[in-house]
N, C-alpha and C positions, 0 to 999 in steps of 0.2 A: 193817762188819766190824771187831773189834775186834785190837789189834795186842797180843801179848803178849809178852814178851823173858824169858830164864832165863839167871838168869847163878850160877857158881859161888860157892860160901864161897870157894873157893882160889883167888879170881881176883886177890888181892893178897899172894897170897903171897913172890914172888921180890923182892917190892920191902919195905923195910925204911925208907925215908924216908916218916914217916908226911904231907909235904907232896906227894910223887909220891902217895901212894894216898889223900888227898883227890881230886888232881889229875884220877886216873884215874875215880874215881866222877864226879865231874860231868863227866869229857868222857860219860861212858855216861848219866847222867841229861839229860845237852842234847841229845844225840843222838834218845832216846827222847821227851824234849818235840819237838824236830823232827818226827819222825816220826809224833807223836802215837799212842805208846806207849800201853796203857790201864791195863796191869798189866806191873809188873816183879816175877818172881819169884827169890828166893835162895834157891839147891838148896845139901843139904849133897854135898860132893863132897870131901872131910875135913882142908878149913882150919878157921880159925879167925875170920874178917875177917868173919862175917855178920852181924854187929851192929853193926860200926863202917858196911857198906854200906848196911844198913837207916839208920842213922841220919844218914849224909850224905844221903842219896836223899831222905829224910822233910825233911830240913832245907832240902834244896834247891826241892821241891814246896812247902812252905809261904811266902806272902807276903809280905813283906822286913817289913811294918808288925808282922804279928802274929807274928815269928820271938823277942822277947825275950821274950815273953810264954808262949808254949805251948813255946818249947825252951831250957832254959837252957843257954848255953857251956859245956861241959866240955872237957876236954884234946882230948878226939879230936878235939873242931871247934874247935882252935885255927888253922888255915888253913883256914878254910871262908868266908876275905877273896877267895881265889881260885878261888873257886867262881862261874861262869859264871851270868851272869842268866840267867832262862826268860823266855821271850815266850808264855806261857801267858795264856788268858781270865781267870782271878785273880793276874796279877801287872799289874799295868795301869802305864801309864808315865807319866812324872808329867803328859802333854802331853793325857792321854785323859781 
């Protein structure tokens, strides 16, 4: 069975620190790797933050090796240092 989660455009609205609303997204992107999540959807619901969470979520699924390469650093992933590792089957640790 496959797990699917929906989460708001407006779910980083109230917060204004764009380091808490990194923060926030990968606590919900580590959560969903835990869980093993299969699809995250972003409903509009009438923010504006749908694209900064597509693109921490995307950044955080993607592999630390090939992350400079497929996503180049812009302002919004300027804290995306404290962004929680995945223990995901493609992020492998350096010991595997």
């Amino acid at each position: 069975m496959a797990w699917h989660i929906f989460i708001p455009d407006s779910l980083l609205e109230e917060t204004s620190d764009p380091k808490i609303k990194t923060y926030k997204v990968g606590q919900i992107g580590r959560a969903a790797a835990i869980f093993g999540v299969e699809h995250i959807w972003i409903y509009k619901a009438g923010g504006r933050e749908g694209k900064f969470i597509k693109l921490v979520l995307e950044y955080m699924e993607t592999p630390q090796y090939l992350r400079k390469t497929l996503i180049p650093l812009t302002k919004e992933l300027k804290y995306a240092g404290i962004l929680p590792p995945l223990r995901t089957p493609h992020h492998k640790l350096k010991r595997e």
